[in-house]
C-alpha positions in Angstrom: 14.3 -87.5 -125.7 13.4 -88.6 -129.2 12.7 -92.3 -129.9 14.1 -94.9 -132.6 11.5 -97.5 -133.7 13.2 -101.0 -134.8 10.7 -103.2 -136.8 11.1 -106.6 -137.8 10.2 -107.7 -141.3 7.2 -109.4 -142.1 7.3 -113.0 -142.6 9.5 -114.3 -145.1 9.6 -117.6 -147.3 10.0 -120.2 -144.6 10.8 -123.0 -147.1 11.3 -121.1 -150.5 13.8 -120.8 -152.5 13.6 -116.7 -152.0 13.4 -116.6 -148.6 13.9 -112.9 -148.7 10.5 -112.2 -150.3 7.9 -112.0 -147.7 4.5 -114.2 -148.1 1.4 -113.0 -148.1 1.0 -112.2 -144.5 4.5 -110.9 -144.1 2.8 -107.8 -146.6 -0.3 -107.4 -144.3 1.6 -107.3 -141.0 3.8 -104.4 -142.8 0.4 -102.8 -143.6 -0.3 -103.3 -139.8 2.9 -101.5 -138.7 1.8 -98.7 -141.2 -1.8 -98.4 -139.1 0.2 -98.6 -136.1 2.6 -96.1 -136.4 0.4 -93.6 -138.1 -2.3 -94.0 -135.1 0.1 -93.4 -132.1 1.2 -90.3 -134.7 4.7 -91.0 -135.2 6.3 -87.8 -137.4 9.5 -89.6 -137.8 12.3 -87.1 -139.4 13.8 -90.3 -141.1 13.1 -93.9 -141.9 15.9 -96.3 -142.6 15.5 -100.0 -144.0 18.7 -102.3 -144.2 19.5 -103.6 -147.4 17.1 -107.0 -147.8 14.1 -106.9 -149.8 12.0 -107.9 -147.2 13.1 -105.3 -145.2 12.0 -102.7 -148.1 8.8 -104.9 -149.0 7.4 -104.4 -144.9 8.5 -100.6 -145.6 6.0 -99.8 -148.4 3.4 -101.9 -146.8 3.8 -99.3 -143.9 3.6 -96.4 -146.2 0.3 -97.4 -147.7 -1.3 -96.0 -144.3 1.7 -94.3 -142.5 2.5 -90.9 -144.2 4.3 -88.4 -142.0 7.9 -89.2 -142.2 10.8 -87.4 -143.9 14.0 -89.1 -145.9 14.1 -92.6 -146.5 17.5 -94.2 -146.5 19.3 -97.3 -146.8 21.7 -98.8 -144.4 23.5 -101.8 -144.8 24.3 -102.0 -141.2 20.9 -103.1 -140.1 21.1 -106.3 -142.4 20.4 -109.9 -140.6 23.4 -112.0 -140.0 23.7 -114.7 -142.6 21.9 -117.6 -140.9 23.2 -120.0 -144.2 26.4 -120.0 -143.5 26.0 -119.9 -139.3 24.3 -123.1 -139.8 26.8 -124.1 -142.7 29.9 -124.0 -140.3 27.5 -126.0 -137.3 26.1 -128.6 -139.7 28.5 -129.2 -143.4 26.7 -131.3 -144.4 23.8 -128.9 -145.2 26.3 -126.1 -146.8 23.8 -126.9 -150.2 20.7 -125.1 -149.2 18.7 -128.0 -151.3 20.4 -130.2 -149.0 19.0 -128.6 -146.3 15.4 -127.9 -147.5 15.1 -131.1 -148.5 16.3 -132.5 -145.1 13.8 -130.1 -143.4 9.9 -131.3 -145.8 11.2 -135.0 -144.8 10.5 -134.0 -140.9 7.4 -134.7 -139.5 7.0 -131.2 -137.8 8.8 -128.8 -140.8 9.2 -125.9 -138.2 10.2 -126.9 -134.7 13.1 -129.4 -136.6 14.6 -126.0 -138.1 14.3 -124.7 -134.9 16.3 -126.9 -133.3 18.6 -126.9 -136.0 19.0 -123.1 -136.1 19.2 -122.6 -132.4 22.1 -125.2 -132.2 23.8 -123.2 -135.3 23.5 -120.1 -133.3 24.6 -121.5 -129.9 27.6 -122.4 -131.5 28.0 -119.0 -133.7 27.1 -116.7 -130.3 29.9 -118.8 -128.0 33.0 -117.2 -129.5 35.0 -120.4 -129.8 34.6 -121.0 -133.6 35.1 -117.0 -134.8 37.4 -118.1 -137.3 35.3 -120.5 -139.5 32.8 -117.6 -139.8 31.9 -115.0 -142.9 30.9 -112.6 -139.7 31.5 -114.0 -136.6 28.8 -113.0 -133.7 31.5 -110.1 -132.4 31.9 -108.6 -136.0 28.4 -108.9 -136.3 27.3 -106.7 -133.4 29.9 -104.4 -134.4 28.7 -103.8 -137.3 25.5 -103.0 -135.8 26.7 -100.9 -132.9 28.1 -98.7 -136.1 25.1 -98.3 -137.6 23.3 -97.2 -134.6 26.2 -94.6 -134.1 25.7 -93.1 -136.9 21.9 -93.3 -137.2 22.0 -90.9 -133.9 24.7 -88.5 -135.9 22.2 -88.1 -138.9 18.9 -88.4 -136.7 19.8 -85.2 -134.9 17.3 -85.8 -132.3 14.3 -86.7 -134.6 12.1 -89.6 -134.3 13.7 -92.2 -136.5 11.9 -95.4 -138.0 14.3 -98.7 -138.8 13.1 -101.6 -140.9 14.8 -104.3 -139.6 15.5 -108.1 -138.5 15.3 -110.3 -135.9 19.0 -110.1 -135.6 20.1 -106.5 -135.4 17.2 -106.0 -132.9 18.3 -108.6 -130.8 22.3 -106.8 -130.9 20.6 -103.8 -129.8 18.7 -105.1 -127.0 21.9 -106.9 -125.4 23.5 -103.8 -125.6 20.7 -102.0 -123.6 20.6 -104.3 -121.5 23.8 -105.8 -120.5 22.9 -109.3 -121.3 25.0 -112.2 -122.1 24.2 -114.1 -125.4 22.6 -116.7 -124.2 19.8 -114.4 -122.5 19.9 -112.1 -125.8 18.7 -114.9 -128.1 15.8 -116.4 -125.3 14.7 -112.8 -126.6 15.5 -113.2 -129.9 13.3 -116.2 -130.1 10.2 -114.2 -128.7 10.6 -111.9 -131.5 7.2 -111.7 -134.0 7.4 -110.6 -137.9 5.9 -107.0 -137.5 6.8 -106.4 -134.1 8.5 -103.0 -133.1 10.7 -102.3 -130.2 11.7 -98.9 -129.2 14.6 -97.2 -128.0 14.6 -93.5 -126.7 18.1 -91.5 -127.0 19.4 -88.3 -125.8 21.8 -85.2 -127.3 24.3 -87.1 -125.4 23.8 -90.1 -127.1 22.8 -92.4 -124.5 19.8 -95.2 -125.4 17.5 -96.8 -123.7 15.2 -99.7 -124.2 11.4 -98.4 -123.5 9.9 -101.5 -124.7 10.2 -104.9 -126.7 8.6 -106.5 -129.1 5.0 -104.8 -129.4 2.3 -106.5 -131.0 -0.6 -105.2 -129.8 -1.4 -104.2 -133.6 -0.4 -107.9 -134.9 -2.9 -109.6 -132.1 -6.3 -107.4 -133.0 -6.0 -108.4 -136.3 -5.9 -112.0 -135.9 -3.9 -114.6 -134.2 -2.7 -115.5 -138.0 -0.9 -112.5 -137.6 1.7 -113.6 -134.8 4.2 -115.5 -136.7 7.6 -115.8 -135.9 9.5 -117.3 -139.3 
């Protein structure tokens, strides 16, 4: 069996106007990935990073100390939901993203009110009952990523693969694995850390497997700065 290694970005920019761009510690946690992957001696035969920068930004901080790997490709499949307009369709009044930020540095706790916020959005997004108000509802969306798996298993051809990811697509995966409803999928999703790597192991036949979730043994011996989860 050969095994696919999701990793989720590095942190982004919680609270800035490009929150694609990761911060300064979202570039050291890719770094750590890199030190990671290249001291277990991963030989992947391809890497694949979705189509957000910071999905391309954790990448090359992984390359700076992780070497053995083969063609790098882009796949849009692997791309996070669009959390703007899931919490857009929950909460109109915040469809201006100043709107929103500005809502979210007159809280008192800046984090745990988006929090809330978000996992409301998502509670309403995941339910199924509101599909239509949607860009991509939570069906289409898991679909999309259940394609982009298929085919990363036609053009791994039973390699080692490496997937620079997000929260989101990881999360897809895992329900599928697992058989869990989507309530249960996102009290995962929530655990997720910037950095951490989950990996699956597949077969000729195409069947995967979850071997493990979330890893971040690499994130904690660096620092407890290092577990971040926005």
């Amino acid at each position: 069996m050969a095994g696919i290694y999701l990793v989720r970005h590095g942190q982004a920019g919680f609270g800035k106007l490009n929150y694609d761009q990761l911060s300064d510690t979202g570039h050291l946690q890719g770094e750590l990935v890199g030190k990671s992957l290249a001291l277990r001696g991963i030989e992947a035969g391809m890497v694949v990073h979705g189509a957000m920068q910071r999905h391309r930004e954790t990448m090359q901080g992984a390359q700076k100390h992780w070497h053995t790997f083969g063609p790098v490709s882009e796949m849009a499949g692997f791309n996070e939901f669009d959390s703007d307009d899931v919490i857009a369709c929950a909460y109109p009044q915040f469809k201006n993203k100043a709107v929103l930020g500005a809502w979210i540095l007159a809280q008192p706790n800046k984090r745990k009110a988006f929090q809330e916020l978000f996992a409301n959005a998502v509670e309403r997004w995941t339910s199924g009952n509101h599909d239509s108000d949607y860009l991509e509802s939570w069906a289409a969306f898991t679909g999309r990523v259940t394609a982009a798996l298929e085919e990363l298993l036609i053009r791994a051809e039973g390699k080692h693969v490496v997937v620079f990811t997000s929260g989101g697509p990881i999360t897809a995966i895992a329900q599928q694995c697992l058989g869990l409803t989507h309530d249960k999928a996102f009290d995962m999703n929530w655990t997720l850390l910037n950095g951490g790597i989950t990996q699956l192991l597949y077969n000729s036949k195409g069947k995967v497997s979850l071997a493990s979730f979330n890893e971040q043994q690499h994130l904690a011996q660096a620092g407890k700065h290092f577990l971040t989860y926005r």
